[in-house]
N, C-alpha and C positions, 0 to 999 in steps of 0.2 A: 697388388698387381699393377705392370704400367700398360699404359695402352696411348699410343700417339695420334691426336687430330693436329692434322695438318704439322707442320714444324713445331707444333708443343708439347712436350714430357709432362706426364703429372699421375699423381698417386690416384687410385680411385678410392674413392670413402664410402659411409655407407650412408652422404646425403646423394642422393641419386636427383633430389631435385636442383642444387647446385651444378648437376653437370648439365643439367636439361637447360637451368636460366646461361652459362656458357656458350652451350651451342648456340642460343637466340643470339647472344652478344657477337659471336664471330660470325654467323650468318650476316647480320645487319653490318658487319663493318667496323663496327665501332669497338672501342675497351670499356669496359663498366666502370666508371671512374664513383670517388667516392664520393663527387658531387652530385652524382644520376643518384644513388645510394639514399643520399642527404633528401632527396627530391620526395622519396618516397616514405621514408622514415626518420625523424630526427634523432631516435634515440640509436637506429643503425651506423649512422654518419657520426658518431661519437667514434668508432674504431675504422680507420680508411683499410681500403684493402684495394689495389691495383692491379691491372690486371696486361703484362707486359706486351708489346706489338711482337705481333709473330714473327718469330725469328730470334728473337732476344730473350737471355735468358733473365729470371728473378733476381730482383737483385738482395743481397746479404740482405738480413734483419726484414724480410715484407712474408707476410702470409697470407699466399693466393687463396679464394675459398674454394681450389679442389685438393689442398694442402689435406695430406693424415691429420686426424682431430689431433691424433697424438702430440704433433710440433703444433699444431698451436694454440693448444690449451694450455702449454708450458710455457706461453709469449703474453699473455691474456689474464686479466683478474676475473676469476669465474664469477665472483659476487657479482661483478658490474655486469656481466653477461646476461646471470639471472634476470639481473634486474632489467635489461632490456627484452631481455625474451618476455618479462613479465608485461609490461608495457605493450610490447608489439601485438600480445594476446588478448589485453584488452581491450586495443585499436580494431584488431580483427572481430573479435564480439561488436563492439560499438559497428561496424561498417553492416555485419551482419543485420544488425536491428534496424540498419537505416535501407536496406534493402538492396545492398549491391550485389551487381552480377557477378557469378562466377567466373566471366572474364577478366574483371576489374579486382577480383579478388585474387585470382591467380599469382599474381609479383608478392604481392603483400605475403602471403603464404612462404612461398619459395625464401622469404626474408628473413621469414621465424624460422625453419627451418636450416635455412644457412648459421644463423645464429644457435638454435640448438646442437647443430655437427660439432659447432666450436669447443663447445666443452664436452660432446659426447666420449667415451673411450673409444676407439677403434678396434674394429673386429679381433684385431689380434689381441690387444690390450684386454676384451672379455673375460672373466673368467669363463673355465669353458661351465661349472657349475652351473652359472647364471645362465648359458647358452643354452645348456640341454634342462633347462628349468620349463617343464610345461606349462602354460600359461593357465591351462586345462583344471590343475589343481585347485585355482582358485574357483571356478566353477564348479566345482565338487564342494565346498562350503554348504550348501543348502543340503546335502544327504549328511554330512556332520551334527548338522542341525536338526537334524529328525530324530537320527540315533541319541542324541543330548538329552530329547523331547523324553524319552522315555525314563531320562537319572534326574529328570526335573524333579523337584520339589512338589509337593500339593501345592505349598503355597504359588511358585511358581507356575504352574500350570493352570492354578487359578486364574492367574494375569492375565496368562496367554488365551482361556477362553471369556474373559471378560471384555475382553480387546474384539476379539468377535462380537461380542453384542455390539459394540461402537460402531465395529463397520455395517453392522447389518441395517443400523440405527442409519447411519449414516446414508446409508442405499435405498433408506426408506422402506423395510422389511423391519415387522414388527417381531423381535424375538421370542416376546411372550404372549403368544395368543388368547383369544378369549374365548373360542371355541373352537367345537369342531364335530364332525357328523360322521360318524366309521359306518357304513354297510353290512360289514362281517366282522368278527372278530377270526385271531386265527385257526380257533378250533373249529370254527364253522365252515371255513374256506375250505382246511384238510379233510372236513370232515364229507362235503359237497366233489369236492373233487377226489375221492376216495377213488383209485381202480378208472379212471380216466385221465385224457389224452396223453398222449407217446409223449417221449424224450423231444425236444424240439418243439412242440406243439403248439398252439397260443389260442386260447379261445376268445376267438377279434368281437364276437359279441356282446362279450362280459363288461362290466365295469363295476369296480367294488372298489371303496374305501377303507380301509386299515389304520389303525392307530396305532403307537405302542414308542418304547422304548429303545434305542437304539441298541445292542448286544455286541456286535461282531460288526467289523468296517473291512472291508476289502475291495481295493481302488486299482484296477487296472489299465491306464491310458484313459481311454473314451469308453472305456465298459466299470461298473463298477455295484457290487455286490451287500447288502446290508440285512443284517438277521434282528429281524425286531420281533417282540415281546412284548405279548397284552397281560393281560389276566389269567388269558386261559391256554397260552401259550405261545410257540414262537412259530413265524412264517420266513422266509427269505424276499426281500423286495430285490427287483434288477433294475437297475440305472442305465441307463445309454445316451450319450451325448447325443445321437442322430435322432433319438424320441424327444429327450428333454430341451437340447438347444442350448442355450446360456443358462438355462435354470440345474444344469449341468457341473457347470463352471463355479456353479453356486454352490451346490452339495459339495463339492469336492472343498472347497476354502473353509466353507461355515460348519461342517458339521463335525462331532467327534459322539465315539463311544460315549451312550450318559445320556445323549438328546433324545428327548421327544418327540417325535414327525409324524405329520399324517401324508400319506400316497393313496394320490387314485391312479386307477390303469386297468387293464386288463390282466386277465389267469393264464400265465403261460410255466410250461414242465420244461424246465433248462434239459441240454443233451444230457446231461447227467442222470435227470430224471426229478432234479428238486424242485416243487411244487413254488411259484415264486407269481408274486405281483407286480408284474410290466411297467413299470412308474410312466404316467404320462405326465402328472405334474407332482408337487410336492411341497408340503409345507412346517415349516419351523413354527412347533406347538410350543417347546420350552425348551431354551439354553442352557444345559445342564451347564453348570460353575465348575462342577468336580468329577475327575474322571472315575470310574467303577475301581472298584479293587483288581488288583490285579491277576489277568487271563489265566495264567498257570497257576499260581498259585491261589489263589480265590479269599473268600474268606472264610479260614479256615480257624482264626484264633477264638476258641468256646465266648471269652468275657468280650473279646471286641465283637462277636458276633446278637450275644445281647443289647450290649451298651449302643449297638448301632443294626437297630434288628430290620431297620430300615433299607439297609445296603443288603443284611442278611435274606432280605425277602426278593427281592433283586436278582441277588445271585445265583442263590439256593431254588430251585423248584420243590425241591420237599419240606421243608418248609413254610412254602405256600400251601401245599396240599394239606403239612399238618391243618397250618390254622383257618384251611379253606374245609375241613374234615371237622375242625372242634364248632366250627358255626353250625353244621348241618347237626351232627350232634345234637348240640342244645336246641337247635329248631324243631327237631326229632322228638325231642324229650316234652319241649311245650306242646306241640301238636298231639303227642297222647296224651295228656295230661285235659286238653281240654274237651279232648274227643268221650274223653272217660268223668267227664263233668262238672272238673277241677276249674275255680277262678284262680288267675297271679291274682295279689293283691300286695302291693310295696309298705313294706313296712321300716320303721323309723331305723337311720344306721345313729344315730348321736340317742346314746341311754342314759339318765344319770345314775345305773348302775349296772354293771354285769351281769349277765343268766342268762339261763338255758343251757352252758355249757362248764365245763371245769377247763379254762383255763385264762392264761392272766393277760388284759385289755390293754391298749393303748390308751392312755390318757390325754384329754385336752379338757381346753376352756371357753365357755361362750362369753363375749365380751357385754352384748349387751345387757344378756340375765344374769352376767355375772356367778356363772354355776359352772362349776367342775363334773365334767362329762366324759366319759369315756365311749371310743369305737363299741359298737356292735361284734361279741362275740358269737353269737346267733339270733337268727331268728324267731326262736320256738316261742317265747313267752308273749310276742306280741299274733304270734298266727294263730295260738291254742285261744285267746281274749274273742280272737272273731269268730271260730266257732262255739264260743260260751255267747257272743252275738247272734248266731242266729244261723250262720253259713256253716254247709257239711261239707262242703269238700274246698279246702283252700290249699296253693303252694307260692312260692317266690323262690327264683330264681337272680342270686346276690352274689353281693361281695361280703364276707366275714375277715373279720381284723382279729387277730391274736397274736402275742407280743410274744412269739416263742421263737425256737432254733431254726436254722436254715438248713437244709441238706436236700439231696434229691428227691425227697420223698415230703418234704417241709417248705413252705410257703407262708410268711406272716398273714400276707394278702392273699385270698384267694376268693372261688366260689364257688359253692354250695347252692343243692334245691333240700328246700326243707317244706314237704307235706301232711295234711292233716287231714285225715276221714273220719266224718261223725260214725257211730255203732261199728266199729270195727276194731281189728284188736293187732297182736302183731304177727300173727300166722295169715290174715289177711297182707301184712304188708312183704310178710317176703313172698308172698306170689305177686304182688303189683312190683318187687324188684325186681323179679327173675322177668317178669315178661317186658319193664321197662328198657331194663339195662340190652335184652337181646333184640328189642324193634329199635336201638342210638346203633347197636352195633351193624345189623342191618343196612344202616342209613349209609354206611360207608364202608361198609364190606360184603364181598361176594358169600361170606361162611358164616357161622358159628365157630368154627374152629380155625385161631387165628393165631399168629406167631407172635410172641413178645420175650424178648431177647433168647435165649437156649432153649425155651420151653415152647408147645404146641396146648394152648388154652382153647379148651373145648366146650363152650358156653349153654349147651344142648340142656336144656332140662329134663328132670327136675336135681335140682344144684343139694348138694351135700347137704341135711343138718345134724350139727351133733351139739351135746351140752357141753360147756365148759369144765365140769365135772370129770365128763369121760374122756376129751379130747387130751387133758394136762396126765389123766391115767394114763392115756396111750406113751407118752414120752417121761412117766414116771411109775410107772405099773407096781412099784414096791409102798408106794403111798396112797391113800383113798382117800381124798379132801373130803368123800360125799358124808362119809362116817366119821367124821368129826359134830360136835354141836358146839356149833358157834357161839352159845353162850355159856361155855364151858373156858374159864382164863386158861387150863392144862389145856385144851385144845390147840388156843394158839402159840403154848411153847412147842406142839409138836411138829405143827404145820411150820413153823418156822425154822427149826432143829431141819425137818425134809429139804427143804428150799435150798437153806444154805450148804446142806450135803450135796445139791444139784448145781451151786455156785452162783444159785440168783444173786443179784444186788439189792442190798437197800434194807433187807426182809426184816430186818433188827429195827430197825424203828418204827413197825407196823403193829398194830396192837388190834388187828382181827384176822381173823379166817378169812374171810371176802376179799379185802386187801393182799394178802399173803398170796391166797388162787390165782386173784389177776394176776400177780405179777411173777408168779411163774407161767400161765400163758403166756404173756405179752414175751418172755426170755424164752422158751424150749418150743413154744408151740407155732405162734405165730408165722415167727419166717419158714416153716415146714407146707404151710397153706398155699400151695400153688395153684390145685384146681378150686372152683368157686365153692366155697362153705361160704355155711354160716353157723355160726356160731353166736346158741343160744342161752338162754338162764345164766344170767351174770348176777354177781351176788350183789345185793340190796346196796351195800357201804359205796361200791361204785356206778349207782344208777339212780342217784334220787331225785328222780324225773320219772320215774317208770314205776310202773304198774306191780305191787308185789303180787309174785307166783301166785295161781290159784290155788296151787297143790305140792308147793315146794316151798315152807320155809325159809325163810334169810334169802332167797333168791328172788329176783322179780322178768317181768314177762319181757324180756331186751334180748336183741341179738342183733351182730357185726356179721357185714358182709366183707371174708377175705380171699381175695384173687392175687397171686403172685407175691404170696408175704405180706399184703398190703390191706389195711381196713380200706375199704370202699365205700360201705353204707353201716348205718347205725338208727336202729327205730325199737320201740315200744309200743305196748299197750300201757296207754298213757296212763298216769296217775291220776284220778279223778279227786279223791279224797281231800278236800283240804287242809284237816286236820294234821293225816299224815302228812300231807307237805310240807307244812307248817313244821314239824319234828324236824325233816330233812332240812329241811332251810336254814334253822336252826344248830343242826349239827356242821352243817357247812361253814356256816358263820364262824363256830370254835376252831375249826379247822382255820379259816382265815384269821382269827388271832392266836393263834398259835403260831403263825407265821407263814401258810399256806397260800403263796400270791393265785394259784389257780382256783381255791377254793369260791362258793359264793356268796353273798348277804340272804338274810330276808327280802323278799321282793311283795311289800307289802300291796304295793297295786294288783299285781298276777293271783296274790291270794285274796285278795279282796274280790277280782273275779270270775275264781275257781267257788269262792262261795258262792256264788252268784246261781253255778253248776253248769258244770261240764259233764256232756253227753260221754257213752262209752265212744275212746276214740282210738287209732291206730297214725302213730307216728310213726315218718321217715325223713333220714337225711344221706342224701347221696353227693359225696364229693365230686366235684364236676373237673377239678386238672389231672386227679387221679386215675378216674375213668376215660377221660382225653389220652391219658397216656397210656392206658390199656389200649386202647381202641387204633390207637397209632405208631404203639411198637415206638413209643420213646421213651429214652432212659432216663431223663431227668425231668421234674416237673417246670423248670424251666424253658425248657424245649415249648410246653406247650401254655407258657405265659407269653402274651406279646412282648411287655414290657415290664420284666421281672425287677423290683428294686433291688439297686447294687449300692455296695460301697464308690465315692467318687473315687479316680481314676488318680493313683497317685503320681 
């Protein structure tokens, strides 16, 4: 566009402050010669530019500075430009630090300036792309950078909140505290504020401290929202810049989902009606490294949810409840047990041999004694020593090691109570089951009658018993184990010839009637036992620990507790007899050289003192993840191990 002052034509550009320094120059009279130029800038005065007496036109070959960059950028070496525009910008920094006035500063300016038009494009010359390029975009960078936040890496986001510690460090704010004092927890707060104050409300009197876990982050402006999580559950805390001030400004930079905080404040009911704690201050108790698993989708994977039951307890609320349910449980269990007379008393987990039970140990080595030792398969042979001691009523609550299969129902590691009562037999111990097992269930449920998976288990006594005898007749009514005689060899072709007609396994390398029975219960009967039996008089071959029948032949005084297909408890009237044992031990042993890893030795200590003599006594042992899992409607015994061993993670 042209626009004329006074007699001179010239293009206008888009240096607006060339035409400003201009005006001054024809005001004053004068022409801006490039020795005024030279005066001000030395590396300006490298290129002249004149500026002709009004009235006169330019002459060929000069480029005025209200000249289109166009012409004369195309006159001009832009490197040498740069490079004085480089220079002029330095000068102008340096003048700044020495403290010049914006008066003084002014030409100087207008010089760099002049000098950038030179090589700038002209308006026309823009592309228009570049024109209608909002600048805007680049300031939209930081919400690019949020949304990234979320495809980050763990590793990566590791950085990103480890870089918070630094600055927190930095600001003098300890990230990992060393205490801290909470008032309420959250169940107590919802529980205090039950059916009080409205929507809006704030009760200005209160002031309570909370602690917990950071769950849910919701940041609006100067208002902002966070769902924390103790032990006993979750509350809502509210943030406000006009409460908290700068400590504000703080939460909002330092904190993420994963963190620890403590808040104090008052109890105020958002409009909404959510029960929430007023933050007036707040504090960073620990800088979570890593952020929770992910909102939607959770942790849902079964093996990463073991392998990391840590995060699992975190997430999950049930969960927690299980293994807040299996504590009470077994507190339940000790607390009758001692109410009713019983001392714990710990006994040795390192044996130098296996017993008490049939099955096959883990092995290790003591370096010092130089003896080869195996895990504790049970406890029974050291609990029955103390009541040949002297004490009548003993249990322990343990861990048992057995080197067998894994499945939902199977745990190598686990743990058992295993008790002992002097003069009692085992019709005493399944009434100390039936009323033990329903004061655990009690402890954590509203019923007797409780759900576990499709089925409605109705724990109400007095609980089913029936013989082994009669039970494998019910699902074999064409056979009668009872009328066989065991020590008849045509017996057990016939008992075996039955079995295998019913498709049992194995029954062909069994060479008694006892053997043969069990193991067509353990195949037809068992998994039928949904409501609580027990199932009694188990035959001699598979109980030799137990007290033979009084009144039954080849059979001795033992019965299994099964609820949902699944053995729960297992007790006798103990074997007192040493002699007898001594047979049984014996027969065990050929059984373990015949190649029997479950089978077990003589245990010459234990009969050493059972000779000694053992009172009439009444054995029991009740699985403790089994009955966890009855009691909490979980499907796998893993559910209710904290820390189940796994294979490593390939």
């Amino acid at each position: 566009m042209l626009g004329p002052i006074g007699n001179i034509t010239f293009r206008r550009t888009g240096a607006t402050a060339v035409m400003a320094l201009l005006l001054v120059s024809r005001a004053a009279g004068f022409a801006l010669s490039s020795r005024v130029v030279a005066s001000r800038s030395a590396a300006f005065a490298a290129v002249r530019y004149s500026v002709p007496h009004p009235g006169k036109s330019c002459r060929r070959g000069t480029s005025p500075l209200w000249m289109s960059s166009t012409a004369s950028s195309a006159d001009v070496d832009v490197a040498v430009v740069e490079a004085q525009i480089k220079e002029k910008g330095d000068e102008i920094r340096k003048l700044k630090e020495d403290g010049i006035s914006k008066e003084d500063l002014g030409p100087h300016i207008a010089e760099l300036l002049a000098l950038k038009a030179k090589i700038a494009p002209s308006e026309e010359a823009k592309p228009k792309k570049e024109k209608k390029k909002p600048q805007k975009k680049k300031g939209k960078q930081p919400q690019k950078k949020k949304v990234a936040e979320s495809e980050m890496s763990e590793s990566e986001l590791r950085q990103v909140r480890l870089g918070k510690v630094e600055t927190m460090k930095e600001a003098g704010v300890e990230p990992y505290e060393y205490t801290y004092q909470p008032t309420h927890n959250a169940a107590e707060l919802q529980a205090l504020y039950e059916g009080k104050l409205e929507g809006g409300e704030e009760d200005e009197g209160s002031d309570v401290a909370v602690a917990g876990r950071i769950m849910l982050r919701r940041v609006f402006g100067k208002l902002a929202f966070l769902t924390l999580q103790d032990e006993s559950g979750s509350i809502q805390l509210q943030m406000d810049k006009g409460r908290l001030g700068d400590a504000f400004k703080d939460m909002k930079a330092w904190t993420d989902a994963g963190d620890i905080v403590g808040v104090r404040g008052t109890v105020r009911r958002t409009d909404k009606g959510e029960l929430s704690v007023y933050a007036k201050e707040w504090t960073m108790l620990t800088k979570s490294a890593l952020p929770l698993p992910d909102k939607f989708h959770g942790l849902t994977d079964i093996s990463k949810r073991y392998r990391s039951r840590h995060l699992d307890l975190i997430v999950n609320p049930d969960v927690r409840d299980t293994f807040r349910k299996r504590a009470v449980i077994t507190s339940s269990l000790r607390r009758q047990l001692d109410e009713l007379g019983f001392l714990e008393i710990e006994t040795p987990v390192l044996h130098t041999q296996p017993g008490g039970a049939e099955a096959k140990p883990f092995e290790t080595y003591h370096n010092s004694m130089d003896m080869d030792l195996t895990l504790r398969i049970a406890t029974e042979l050291h609990l029955k020593r103390l009541i040949v001691g002297g004490f009548h009523r003993v249990y322990e609550v343990g861990r048992i090691f057995r080197n067998e299969g894994i499945s939902t129902r199977h745990n190598p590691e686990f743990t058992s109570v295993e008790l002992y009562q002097a003069y009692a037999d085992y019709n005493d111990m399944m009434d100390l089951t039936e009323k033990l097992i329903c004061g655990m269930c009690e402890s954590v449920n509203d019923s007797l009658s409780i759900p576990y998976g499709e089925h409605t288990i109705n724990l109400e006594g007095p609980w089913r018993r029936v013989t082994m005898h009669d039970i494998v007749k019910e699902q074999m009514p064409e056979f009668d184990f009872s009328a066989l005689d065991p020590s008849d060899p045509e017996s057990v072709s016939k008992a075996r010839e039955a079995a295998n007609a019913r498709g049992v396994p194995k029954v062909d390398a069994m060479n008694s009637v006892g053997d043969i029975l069990n193991a067509c219960f353990e195949e037809l009967c068992e998994p039928t036992l949904i409501q609580p039996t027990f199932v009694i008089d188990y035959p001699v071959e598979v109980s030799p620990l137990a007290k033979p029948h009084r009144s039954k032949p080849g059979l001795t005084e033992r019965f299994e507790l099964f609820i949902t297909g699944r053995e729960l408890a297992n007790a006798f009237s103990e074997l007192t007899d040493s002699v007898d044992q001594r047979v049984r031990f014996e027969a065990q042993a050929a059984k373990k050289a015949a190649g029997d890893e479950e089978a077990c030795d003589v245990d010459e200590d234990f009969l050493l003192a059972l000779e000694q003599g053992l009172p009439p006594t009444g054995g029991l042992g009740i699985g403790i993840d089994r009955l966890v899992m009855l009691l909490t409607n979980s499907p796998s015994i893993r559910d209710v191990i904290a820390f189940p061993l796994l294979k490593p993670d390939p």
